[in-house]
SEPAMI-403749 format. One record per residue (C-alpha): residue in one letter; residue number from 1; y, z, x negated. Coordinates in nm, 2 decimals. Each point is the difference from the previous one (the first is absolute). Example, Ala and Ser with C-alpha at 12.3 -4.5 7.8 and 13.67 -1.06 7.14 Angstrom:
{'A'; 1; {-0.45; 0.78; -1.23}}
{'S'; 2; {0.34; -0.07; -0.14}}
// end
This chain:
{'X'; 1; {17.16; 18.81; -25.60}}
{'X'; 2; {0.40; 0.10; -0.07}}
{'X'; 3; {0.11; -0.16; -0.27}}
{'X'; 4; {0.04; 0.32; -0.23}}
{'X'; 5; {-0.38; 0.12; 0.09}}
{'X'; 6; {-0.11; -0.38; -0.11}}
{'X'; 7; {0.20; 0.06; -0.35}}
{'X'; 8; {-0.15; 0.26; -0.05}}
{'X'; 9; {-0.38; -0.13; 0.06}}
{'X'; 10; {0.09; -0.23; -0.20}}
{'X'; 11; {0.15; 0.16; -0.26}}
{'X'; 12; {-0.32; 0.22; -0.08}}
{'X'; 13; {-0.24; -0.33; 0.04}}
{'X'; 14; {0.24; -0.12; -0.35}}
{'X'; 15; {-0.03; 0.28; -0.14}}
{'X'; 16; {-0.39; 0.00; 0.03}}
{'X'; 17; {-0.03; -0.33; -0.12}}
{'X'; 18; {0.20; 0.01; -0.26}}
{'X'; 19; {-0.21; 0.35; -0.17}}
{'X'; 20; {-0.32; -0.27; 0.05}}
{'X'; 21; {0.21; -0.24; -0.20}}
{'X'; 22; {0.16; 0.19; -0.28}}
{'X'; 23; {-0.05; -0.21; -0.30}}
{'X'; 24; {0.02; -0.37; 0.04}}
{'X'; 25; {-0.30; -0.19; -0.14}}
{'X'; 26; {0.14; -0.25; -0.27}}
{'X'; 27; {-0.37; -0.10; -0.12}}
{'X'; 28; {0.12; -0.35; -0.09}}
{'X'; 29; {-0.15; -0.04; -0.35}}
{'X'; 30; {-0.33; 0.18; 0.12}}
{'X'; 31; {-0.04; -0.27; 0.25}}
{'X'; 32; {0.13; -0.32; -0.22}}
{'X'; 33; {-0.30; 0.14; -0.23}}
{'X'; 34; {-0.25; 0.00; 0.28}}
{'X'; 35; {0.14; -0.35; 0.10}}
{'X'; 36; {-0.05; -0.13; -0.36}}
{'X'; 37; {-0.35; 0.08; 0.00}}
{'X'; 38; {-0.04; -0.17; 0.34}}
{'X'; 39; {0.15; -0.28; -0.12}}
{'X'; 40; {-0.19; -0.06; -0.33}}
{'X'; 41; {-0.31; 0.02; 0.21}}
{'X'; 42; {0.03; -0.26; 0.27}}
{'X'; 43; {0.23; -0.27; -0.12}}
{'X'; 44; {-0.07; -0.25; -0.28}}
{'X'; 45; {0.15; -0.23; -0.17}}
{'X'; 46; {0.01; -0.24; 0.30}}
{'X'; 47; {-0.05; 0.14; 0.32}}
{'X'; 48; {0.00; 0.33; 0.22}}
{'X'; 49; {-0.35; 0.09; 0.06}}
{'X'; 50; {-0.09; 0.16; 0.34}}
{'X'; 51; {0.34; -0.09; 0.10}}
{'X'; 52; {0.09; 0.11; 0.40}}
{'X'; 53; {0.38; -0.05; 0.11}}
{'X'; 54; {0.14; 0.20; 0.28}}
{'X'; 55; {0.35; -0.15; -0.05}}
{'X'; 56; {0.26; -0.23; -0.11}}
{'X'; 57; {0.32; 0.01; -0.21}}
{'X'; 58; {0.32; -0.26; 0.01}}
{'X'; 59; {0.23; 0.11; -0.26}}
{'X'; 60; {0.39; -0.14; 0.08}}
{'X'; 61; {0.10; -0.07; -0.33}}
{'X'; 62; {0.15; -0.37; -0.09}}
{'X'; 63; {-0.07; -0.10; 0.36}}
{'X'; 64; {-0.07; -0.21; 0.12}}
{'X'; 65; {-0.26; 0.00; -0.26}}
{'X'; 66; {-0.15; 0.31; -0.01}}
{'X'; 67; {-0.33; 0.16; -0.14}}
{'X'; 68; {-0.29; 0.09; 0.27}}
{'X'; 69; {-0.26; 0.21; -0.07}}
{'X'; 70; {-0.37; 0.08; 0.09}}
{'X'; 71; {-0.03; 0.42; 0.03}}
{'X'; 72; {-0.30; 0.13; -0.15}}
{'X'; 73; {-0.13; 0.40; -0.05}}
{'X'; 74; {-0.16; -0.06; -0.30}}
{'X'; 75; {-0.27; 0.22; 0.00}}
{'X'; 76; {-0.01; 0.15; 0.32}}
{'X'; 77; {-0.07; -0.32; 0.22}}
{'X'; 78; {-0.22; 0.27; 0.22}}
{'X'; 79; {0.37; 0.13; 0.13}}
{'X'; 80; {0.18; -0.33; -0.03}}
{'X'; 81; {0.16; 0.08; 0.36}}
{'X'; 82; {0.16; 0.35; -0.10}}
{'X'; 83; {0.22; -0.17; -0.25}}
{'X'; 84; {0.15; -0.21; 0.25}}
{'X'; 85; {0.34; 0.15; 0.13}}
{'X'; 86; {-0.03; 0.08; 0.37}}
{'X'; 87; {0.08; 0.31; 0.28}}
{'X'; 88; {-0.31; 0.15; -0.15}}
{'X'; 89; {0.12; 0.13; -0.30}}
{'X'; 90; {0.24; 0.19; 0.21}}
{'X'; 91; {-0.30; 0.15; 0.19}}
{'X'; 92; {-0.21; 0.04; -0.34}}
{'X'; 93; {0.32; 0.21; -0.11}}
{'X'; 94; {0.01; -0.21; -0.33}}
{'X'; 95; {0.21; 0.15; -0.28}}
{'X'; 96; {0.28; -0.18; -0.22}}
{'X'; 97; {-0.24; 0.03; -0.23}}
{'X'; 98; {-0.31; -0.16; 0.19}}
{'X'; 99; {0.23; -0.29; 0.06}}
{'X'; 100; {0.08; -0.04; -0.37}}
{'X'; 101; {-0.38; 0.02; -0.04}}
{'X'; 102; {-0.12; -0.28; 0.23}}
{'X'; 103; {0.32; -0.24; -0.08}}
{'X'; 104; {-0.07; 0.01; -0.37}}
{'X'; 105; {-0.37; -0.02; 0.06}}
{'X'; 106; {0.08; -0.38; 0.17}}
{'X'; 107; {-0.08; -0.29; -0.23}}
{'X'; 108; {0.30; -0.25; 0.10}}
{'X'; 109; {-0.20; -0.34; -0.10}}
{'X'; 110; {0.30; -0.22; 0.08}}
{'X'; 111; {0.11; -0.38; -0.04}}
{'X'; 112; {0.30; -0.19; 0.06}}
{'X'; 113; {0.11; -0.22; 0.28}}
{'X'; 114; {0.29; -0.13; 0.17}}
{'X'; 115; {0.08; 0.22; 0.40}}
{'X'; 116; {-0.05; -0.35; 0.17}}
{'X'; 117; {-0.22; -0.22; -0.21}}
{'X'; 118; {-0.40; 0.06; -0.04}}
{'X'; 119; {-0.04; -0.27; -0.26}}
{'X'; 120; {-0.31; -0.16; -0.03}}
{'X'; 121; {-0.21; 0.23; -0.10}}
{'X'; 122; {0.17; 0.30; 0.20}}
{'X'; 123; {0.16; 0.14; -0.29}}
{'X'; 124; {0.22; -0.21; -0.22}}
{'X'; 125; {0.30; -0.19; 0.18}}
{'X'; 126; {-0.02; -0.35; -0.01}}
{'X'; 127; {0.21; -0.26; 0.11}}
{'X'; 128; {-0.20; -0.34; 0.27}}
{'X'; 129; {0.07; -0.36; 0.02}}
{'X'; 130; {0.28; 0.04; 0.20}}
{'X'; 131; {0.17; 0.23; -0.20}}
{'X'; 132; {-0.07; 0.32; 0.19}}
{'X'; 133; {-0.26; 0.28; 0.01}}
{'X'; 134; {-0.32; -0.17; -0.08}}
{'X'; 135; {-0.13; 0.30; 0.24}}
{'X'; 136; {0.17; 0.27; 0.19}}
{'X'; 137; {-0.08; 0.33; 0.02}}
{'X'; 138; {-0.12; -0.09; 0.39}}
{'X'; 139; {-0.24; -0.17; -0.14}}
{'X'; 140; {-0.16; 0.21; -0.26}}
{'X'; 141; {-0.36; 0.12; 0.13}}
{'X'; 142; {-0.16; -0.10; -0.37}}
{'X'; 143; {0.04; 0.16; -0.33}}
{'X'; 144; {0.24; 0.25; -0.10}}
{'X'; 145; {0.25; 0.05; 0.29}}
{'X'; 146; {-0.33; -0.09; 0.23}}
{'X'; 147; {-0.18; 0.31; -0.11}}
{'X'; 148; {0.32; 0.23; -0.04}}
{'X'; 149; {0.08; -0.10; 0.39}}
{'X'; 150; {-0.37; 0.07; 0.06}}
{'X'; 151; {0.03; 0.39; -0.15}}
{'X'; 152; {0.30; 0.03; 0.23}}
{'X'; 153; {-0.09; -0.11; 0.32}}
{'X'; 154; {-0.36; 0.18; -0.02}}
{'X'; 155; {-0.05; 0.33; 0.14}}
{'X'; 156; {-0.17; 0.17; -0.30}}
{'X'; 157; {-0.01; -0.03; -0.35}}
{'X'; 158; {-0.13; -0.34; -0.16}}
{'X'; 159; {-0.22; -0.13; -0.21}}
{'X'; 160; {0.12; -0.15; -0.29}}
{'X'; 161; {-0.04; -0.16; -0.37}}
{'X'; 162; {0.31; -0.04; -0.16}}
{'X'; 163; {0.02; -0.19; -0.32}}
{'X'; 164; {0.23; 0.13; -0.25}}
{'X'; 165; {0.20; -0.22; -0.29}}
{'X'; 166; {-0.07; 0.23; -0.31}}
{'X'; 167; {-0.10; 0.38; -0.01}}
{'X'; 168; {0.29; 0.19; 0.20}}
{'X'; 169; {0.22; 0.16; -0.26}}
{'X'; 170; {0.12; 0.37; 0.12}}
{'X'; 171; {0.26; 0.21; -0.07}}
{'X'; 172; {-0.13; 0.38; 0.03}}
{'X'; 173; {0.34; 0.15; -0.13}}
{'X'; 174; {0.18; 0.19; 0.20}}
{'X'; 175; {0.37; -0.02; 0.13}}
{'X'; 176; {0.21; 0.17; 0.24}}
{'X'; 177; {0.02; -0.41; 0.06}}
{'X'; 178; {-0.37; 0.06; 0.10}}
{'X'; 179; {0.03; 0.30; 0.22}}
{'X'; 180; {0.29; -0.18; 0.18}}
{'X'; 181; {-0.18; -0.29; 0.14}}
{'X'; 182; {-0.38; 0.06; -0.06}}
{'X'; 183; {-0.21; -0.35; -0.01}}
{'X'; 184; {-0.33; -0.10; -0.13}}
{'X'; 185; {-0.07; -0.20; -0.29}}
{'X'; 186; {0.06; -0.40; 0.05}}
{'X'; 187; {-0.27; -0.30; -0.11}}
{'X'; 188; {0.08; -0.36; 0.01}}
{'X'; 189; {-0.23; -0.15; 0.24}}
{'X'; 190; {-0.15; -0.32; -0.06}}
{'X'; 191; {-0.26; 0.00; 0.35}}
{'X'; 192; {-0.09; 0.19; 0.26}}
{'X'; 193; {-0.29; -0.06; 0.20}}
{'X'; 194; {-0.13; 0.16; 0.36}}
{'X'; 195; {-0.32; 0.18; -0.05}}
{'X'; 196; {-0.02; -0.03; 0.41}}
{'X'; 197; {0.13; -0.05; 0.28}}
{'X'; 198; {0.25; 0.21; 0.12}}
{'X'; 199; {0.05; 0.14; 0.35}}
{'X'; 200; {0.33; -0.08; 0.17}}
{'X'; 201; {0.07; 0.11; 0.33}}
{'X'; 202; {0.05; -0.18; 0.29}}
{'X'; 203; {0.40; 0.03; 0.04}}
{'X'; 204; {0.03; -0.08; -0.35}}
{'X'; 205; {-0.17; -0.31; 0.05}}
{'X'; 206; {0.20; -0.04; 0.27}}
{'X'; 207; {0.31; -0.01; -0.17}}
{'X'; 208; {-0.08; -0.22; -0.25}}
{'X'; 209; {-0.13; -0.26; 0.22}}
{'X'; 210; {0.33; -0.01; 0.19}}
{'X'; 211; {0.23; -0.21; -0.18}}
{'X'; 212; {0.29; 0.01; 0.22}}
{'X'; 213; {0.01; 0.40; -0.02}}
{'X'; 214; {0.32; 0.13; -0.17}}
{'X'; 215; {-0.14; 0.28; -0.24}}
{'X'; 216; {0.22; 0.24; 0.23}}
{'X'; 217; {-0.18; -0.04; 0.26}}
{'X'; 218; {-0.33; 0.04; -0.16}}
{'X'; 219; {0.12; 0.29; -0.17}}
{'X'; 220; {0.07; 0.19; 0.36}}
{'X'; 221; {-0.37; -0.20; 0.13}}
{'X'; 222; {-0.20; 0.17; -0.26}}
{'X'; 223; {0.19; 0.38; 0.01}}
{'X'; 224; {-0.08; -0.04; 0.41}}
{'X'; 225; {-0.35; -0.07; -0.07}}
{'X'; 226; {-0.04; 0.32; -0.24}}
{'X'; 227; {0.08; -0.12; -0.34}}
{'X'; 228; {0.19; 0.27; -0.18}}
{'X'; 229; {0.32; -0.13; -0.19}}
{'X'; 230; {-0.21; 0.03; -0.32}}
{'X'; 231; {-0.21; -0.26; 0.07}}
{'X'; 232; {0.23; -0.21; 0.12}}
{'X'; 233; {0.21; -0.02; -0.27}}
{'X'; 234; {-0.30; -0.12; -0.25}}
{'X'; 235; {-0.05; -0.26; 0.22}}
{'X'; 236; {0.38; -0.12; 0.03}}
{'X'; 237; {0.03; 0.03; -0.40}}
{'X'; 238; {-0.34; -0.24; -0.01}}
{'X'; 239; {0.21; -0.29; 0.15}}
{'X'; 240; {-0.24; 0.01; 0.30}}
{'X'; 241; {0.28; 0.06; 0.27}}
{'X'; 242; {0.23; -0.23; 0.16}}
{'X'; 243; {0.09; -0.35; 0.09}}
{'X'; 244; {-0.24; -0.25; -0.17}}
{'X'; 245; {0.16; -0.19; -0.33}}
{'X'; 246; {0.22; 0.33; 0.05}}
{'X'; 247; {-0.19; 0.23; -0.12}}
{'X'; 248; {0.08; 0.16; -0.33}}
{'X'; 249; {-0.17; 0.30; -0.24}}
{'X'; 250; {0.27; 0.31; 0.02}}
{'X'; 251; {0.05; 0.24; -0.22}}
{'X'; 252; {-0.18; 0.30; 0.09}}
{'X'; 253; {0.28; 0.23; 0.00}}
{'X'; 254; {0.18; -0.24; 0.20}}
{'X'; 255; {-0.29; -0.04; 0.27}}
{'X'; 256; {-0.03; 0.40; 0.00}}
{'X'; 257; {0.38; -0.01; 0.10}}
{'X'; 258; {0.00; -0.29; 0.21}}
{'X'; 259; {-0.32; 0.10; 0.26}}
{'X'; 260; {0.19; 0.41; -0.01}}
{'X'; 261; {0.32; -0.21; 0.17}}
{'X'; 262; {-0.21; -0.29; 0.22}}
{'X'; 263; {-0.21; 0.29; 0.16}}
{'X'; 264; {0.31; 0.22; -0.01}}
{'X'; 265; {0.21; -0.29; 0.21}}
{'X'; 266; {-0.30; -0.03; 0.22}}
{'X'; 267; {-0.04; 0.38; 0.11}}
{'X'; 268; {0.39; 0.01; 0.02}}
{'X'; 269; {-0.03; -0.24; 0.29}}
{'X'; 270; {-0.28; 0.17; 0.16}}
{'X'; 271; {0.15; 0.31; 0.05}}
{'X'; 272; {0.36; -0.12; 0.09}}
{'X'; 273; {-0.05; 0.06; 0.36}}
{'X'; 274; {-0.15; 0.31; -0.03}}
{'X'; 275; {0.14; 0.37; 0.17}}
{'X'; 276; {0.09; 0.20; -0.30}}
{'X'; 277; {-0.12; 0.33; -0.13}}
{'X'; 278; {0.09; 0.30; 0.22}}
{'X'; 279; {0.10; 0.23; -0.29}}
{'X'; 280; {0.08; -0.01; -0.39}}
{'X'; 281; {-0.29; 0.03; -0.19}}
{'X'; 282; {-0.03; 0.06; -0.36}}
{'X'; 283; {-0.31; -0.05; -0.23}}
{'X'; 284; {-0.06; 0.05; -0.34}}
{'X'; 285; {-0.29; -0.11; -0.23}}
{'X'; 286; {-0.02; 0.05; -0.38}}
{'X'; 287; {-0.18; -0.24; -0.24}}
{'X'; 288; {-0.05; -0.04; -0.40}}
{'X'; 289; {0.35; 0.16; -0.09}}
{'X'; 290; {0.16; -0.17; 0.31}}
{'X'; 291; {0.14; 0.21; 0.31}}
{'X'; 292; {0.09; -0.17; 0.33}}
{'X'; 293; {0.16; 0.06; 0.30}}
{'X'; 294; {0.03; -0.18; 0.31}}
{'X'; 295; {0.23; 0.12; 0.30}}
{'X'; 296; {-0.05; -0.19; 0.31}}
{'X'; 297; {0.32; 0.01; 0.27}}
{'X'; 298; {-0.03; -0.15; 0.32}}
{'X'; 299; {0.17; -0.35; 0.04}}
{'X'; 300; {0.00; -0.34; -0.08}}
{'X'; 301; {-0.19; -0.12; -0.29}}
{'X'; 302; {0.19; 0.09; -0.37}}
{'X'; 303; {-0.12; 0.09; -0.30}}
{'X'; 304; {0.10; 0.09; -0.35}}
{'X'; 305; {-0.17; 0.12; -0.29}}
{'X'; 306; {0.15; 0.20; -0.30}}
{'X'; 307; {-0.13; 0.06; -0.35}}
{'X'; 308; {0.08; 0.31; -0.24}}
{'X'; 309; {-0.16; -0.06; -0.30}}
{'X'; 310; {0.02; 0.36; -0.23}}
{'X'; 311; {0.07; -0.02; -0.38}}
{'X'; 312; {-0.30; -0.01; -0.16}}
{'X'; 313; {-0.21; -0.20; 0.28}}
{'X'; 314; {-0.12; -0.37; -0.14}}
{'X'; 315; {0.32; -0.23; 0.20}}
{'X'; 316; {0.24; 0.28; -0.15}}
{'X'; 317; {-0.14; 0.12; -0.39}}
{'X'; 318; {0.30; 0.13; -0.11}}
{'X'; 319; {0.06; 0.38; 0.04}}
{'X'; 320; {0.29; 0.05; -0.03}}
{'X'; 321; {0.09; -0.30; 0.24}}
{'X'; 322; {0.00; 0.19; 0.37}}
{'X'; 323; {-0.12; -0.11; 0.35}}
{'X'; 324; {0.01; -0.37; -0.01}}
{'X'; 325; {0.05; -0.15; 0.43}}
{'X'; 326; {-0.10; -0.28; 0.12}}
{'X'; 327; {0.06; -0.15; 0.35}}
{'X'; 328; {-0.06; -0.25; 0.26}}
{'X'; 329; {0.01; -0.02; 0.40}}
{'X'; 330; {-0.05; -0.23; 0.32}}
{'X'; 331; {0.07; -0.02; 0.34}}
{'X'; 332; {-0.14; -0.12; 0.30}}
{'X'; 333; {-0.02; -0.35; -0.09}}
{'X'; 334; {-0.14; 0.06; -0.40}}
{'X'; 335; {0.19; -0.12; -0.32}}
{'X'; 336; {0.11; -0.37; -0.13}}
{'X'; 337; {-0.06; 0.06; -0.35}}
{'X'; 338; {-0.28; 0.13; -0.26}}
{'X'; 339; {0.08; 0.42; -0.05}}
{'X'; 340; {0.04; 0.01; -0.35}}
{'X'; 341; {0.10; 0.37; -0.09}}
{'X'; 342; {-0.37; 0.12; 0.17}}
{'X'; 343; {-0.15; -0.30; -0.06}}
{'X'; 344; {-0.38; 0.01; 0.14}}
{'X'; 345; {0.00; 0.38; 0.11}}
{'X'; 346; {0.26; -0.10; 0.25}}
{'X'; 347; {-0.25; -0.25; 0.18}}
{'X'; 348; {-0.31; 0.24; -0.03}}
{'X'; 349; {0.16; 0.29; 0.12}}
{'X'; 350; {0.14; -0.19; 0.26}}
{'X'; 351; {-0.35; -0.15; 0.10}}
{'X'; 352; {-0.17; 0.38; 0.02}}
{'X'; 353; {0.28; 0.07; 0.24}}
{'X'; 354; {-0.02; -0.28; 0.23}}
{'X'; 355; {-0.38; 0.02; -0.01}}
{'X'; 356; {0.01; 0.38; 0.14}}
{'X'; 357; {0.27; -0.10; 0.30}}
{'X'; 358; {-0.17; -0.30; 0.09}}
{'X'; 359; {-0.33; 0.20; 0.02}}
{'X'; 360; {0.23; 0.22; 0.24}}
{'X'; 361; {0.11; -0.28; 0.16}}
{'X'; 362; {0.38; 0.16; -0.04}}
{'X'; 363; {0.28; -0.08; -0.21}}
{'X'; 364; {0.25; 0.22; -0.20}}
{'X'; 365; {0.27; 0.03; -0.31}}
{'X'; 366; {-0.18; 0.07; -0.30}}
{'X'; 367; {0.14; 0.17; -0.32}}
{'X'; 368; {-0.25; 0.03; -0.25}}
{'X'; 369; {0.09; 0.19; -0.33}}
{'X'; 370; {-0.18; -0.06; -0.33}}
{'X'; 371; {-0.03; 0.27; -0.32}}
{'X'; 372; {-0.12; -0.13; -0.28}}
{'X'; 373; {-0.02; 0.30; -0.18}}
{'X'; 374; {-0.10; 0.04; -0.39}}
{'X'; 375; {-0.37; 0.04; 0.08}}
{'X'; 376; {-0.02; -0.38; 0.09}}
{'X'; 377; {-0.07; -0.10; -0.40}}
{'X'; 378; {-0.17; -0.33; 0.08}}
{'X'; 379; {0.09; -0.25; 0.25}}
{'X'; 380; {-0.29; -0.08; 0.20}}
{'X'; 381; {0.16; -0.26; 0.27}}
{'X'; 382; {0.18; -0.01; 0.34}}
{'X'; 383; {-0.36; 0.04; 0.15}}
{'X'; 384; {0.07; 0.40; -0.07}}
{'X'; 385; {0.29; -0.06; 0.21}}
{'X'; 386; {-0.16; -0.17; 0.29}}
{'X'; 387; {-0.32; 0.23; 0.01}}
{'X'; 388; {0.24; 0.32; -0.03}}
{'X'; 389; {0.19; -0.12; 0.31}}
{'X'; 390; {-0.27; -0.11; 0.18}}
{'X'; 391; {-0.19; 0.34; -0.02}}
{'X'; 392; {0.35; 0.24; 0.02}}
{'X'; 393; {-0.05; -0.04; 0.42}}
{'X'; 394; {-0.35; 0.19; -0.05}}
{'X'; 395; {-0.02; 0.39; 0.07}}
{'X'; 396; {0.32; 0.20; 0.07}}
{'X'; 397; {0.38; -0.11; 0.08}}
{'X'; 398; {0.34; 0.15; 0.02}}
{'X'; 399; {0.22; -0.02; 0.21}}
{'X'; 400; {0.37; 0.05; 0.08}}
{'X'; 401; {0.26; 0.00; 0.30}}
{'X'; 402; {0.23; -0.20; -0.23}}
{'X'; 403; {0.00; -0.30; -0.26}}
{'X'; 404; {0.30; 0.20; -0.18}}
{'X'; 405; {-0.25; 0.32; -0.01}}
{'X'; 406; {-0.30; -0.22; -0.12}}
{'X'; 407; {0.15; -0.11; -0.28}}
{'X'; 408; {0.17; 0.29; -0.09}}
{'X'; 409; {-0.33; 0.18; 0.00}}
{'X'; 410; {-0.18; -0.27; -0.23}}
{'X'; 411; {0.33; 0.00; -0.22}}
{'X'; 412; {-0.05; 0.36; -0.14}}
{'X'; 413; {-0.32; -0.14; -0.14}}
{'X'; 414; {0.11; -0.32; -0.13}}
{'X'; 415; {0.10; -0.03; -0.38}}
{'X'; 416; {0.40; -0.09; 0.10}}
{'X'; 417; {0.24; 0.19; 0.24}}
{'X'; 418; {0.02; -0.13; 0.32}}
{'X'; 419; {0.37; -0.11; -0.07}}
{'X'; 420; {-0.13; -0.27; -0.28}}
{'X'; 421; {-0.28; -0.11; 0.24}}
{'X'; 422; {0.22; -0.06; 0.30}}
{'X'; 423; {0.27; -0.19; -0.28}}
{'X'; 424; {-0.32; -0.23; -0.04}}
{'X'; 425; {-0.18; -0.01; 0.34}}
{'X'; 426; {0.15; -0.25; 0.28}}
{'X'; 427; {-0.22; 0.22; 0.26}}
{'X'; 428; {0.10; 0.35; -0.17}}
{'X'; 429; {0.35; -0.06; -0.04}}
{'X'; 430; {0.00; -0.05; 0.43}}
{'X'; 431; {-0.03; 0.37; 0.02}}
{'X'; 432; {0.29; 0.21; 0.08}}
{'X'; 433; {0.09; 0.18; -0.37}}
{'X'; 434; {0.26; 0.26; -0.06}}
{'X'; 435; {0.19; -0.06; -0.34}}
{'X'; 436; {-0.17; 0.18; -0.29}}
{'X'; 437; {-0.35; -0.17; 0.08}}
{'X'; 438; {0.22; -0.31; -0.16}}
{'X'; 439; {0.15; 0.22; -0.28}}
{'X'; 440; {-0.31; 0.11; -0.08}}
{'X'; 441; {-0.17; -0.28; -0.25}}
{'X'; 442; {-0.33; 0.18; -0.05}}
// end
């Protein structure tokens, strides 16, 4: 399909979608009052009753000792595996407002402990005889890190009776603080106890039995055996990856980053060899407020991904501030450093790319542009990234005779002239440009 034709299709697929979707949903305090009810009903004073925990949580605040948490949907134990953030809400077409639902409806029953150091009741550090860990994370098959690494590494929802320290005390106000980073209510946990036993899988097991494994390589192990990068990273932020007395709790939004960029190294290499793609492609996909495109020229592997964020969207609330840009690139042989202006949308945009060539077995430079336009109210996580990537390759493609007339066709539908985006673009600013696309600031 020309390039113009593909616009065009797409163009009237927006607007569709956008007459469906007229009026955001902003039901927050509906739901908190649902929630409350829920909540009055099936915790006491002491525990979580008919407790069933699909997930887990690291925070990454004053690490290395952090607070991990037990997830629980209070409530609706029946769909304990729908609040658990995977490719499937993508597919279910959740809303912003469906992801503020089933984050808030998560009871975060959470206790301290030090990244390394299980203590000796798997909760509480504590210092042995020798001065050191009295037991490492490694180690830690009893208690509370035993039964959060046993919710990670199963393959379905656990089990479990949490214990709570007092009756949880909840906030139901209501702050733009709130809608900004949407979380469940927190309990202090005093136990947690398996209510069976779980199911792991075979290459889970696997990994953990192998000591000598750098968590690297049982990172790419697991993704080859089918493991989506969802699961993966639960089980990297359990401590349950990795080299023996290694082997630490992460962060989850560090594990979501760091198994994006392990699997993203690993696909680099496997399609390095690869012939290229014969023509320049581009695709486009369109998810909760956030447009992409990806154009696809032949040769060797680059990629760079750019971010306009509109005034009004949740990155850029002001206004009356204009587009804010964002940027970061690669080349053949990757990057030495963390990408801080994208941050994690760098690495899952860049994973939903490599996935699609390697399934092509072919190899190509990849510019992806990102619109974060004002209808994105909520952030819901760099999963919307990865998932829109992933599925942008589905149904029809454009395509163009040169790199210069991609992008200038994409540009007359971007929020910035193409001027300001090739003054920001390492790949953009390669094209051939007369002198008033610079003039022109957009």
């Amino acid at each position: 399909m020309r390039l113009d034709e593909f616009i065009e299709f797409e163009a009237n697929e927006r607007a569709e979608r956008r007459r469906l979707a007229a009026e955001k949903d902003y039901g927050i305090l509906d739901h908190l009052d649902s929630f409350e009810r829920r909540f009055e009903e099936h915790v006491s004073d002491d525990a979580v009753v008919g407790s069933v925990s699909p997930s887990i949580f690291v925070g990454r605040s004053n690490y290395p000792n952090v607070s991990t948490g037990l997830l629980s949907p209070v409530g609706r134990e029946d769909r304990a595996a729908a609040f658990e953030t995977s490719a499937a809400w993508y597919d279910e077409g959740v809303s912003i407002a469906d992801v503020f639902d089933r984050r808030t409806s998560l009871l975060n029953s959470t206790r301290g402990v030090d990244v390394a150091d299980a203590g000796a009741t798997g909760g509480v550090k504590s210092v042995g005889a020798g001065g050191g860990p009295a037991e490492s994370v490694h180690d830690a098959w009893d208690g509370w890190l035993g039964v959060q690494r046993e919710v990670a590494i199963a393959d379905r929802p656990v089990d479990v009776e949490i214990g709570l320290d007092g009756t949880p005390d909840l906030d139901f106000e209501v702050g733009t603080e709130d809608i900004k980073t949407p979380t469940g209510p927190r309990a202090a946990a005093r136990t947690a106890d398996l209510g069976e036993n779980p199911h792991v899988p075979r290459p889970v097991k696997k990994t953990l039995e192998d000591d000598d494994w750098r968590a690297e390589g049982a990172m790419t192990y697991l993704y080859r055996r089918g493991f989506d990068v969802y699961e993966i990273n639960t089980i990297l932020s359990a401590g349950a990856l990795g080299r023996g007395e290694n082997r630490r709790l992460v962060p989850t939004r560090w594990s979501i980053t760091a198994v994006d960029d392990t699997v993203g190294q690993f696909l680099r290499g496997s399609i390095r060899d690869n012939p290229t793609v014969d023509r320049i492609e581009v695709h486009r996909n369109e998810y909760l407020g956030n447009a992409f495109w990806v154009i696809l020229v032949p040769g060797r592997w680059e990629y760079e991904l750019v971010e306009m964020k509109s005034p009004g969207s949740i990155w850029n609330p002001d206004p009356e501030a204009g587009v804010y840009l964002a940027a970061a690139s690669e080349g053949r042989e990757g990057r030495t450093g963390y990408v801080e202006e994208t941050a994690g949308a760098y690495y899952a945009a860049r994973l939903g790319v490599l996935e699609h060539l390697d399934d092509r077995g072919r190899q190509a430079k990849a510019l992806v542009l990102r619109h974060v336009s004002d209808d994105y109210w909520g952030p819901v996580g760099v999963w919307q990234v990865r998932e829109a990537i992933r599925n942008a390759f589905e149904g029809e493609r454009g395509t163009a005779e040169t790199f210069g007339e991609a992008v200038r066709g994409v540009a007359e539908h971007l929020p910035v002239s193409l001027g300001r985006l090739r003054r920001k673009s390492t790949m953009a600013a390669g094209l051939q440009a007369n002198l008033g696309d610079f003039v022109d600031a957009g």
